[in-house]
C-alpha positions in Angstrom: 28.9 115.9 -133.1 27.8 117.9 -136.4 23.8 116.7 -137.7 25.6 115.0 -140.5 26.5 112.4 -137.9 23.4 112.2 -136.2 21.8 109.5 -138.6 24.6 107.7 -139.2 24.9 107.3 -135.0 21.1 106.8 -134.6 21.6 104.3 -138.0 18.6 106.2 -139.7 18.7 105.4 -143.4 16.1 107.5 -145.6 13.9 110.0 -144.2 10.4 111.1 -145.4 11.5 114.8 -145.9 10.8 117.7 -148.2 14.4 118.3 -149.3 17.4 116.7 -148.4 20.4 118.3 -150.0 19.7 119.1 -154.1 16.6 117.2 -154.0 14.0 119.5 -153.5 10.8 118.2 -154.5 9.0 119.5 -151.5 6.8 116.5 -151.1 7.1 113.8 -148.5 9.0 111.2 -150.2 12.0 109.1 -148.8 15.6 111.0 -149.4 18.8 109.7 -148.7 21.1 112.4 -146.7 22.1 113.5 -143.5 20.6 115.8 -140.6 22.5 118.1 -141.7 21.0 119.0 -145.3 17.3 118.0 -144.4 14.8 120.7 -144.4 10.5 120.7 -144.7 9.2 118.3 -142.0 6.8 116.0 -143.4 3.9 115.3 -142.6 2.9 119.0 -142.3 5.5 121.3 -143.4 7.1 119.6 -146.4 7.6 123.1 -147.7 9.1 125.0 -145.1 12.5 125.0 -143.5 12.3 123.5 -140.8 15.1 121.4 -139.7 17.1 119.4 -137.4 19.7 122.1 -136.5 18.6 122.1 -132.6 18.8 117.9 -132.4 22.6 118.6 -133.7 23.3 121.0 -130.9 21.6 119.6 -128.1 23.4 116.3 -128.2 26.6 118.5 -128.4 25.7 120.4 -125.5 24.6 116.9 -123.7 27.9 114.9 -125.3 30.6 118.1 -124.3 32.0 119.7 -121.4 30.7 123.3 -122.1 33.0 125.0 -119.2 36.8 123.2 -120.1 37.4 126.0 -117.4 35.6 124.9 -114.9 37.0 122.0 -112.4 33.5 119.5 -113.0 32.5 118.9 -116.8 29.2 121.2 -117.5 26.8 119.5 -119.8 23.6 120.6 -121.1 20.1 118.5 -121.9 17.8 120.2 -123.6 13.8 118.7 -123.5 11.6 120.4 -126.6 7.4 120.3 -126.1 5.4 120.5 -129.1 2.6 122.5 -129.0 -0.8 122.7 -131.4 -3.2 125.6 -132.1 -4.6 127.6 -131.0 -0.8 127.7 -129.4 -1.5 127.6 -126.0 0.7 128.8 -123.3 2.3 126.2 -120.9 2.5 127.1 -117.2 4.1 125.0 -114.6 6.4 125.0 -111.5 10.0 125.1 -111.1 10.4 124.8 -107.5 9.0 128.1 -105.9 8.7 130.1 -109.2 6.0 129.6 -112.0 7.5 129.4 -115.5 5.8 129.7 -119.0 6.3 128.7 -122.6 5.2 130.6 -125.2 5.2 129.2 -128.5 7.4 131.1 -130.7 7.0 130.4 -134.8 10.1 131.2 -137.3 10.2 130.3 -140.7 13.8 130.4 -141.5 13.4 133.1 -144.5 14.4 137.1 -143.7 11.9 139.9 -144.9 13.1 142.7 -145.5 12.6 146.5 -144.7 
């Protein structure tokens, strides 16, 4: 399943989004498009680049056999936990261990040497 399906599945019409393809306005207003082309999440970030790359590939991972190798299908969910400032640090158990987030920030855009 690629993003540009995603809406279409979820039947999602226009989305309040900073760009969706070549309109680029960077202001939360309702674009046509698909997953795929979407970037800025509104209502914060209209100008950034964030995007909907990770929805595409978790529902692959959920909707595939990952392993074709392997004799029982191996699927993947994937759970996402939004975090505000001052970014905490989310600790919890698994079982016997302790496990930790850490909020990691990337905004899509290379810097150079």
């Amino acid at each position: 399943m690629a993003n540009a399906n995603i809406n279409a599945l979820e039947g999602i019409g226009n989305v309040y989004i900073g760009q969706s393809g070549a309109v680029n306005d960077r202001n939360c207003t309702p674009k046509a498009g698909n997953f795929a082309n979407m970037r800025g999440l509104c209502i914060e970030e209209p100008t950034k680049q964030g995007s909907y790359y990770l929805a595409g590939l978790a529902n692959y991972a959920k909707t595939n056999d990952l392993r074709p190798d392997k004799p029982i299908a191996q699927s993947l969910s994937t759970y996402s936990v939004v975090t505000n400032p001052p970014f905490p640090t989310l600790t919890f158990q698994v079982g016997t261990k302790q496990v930790q987030i850490l909020p990691d920030f990337h905004d899509g855009c290379p810097t150079s040497p």
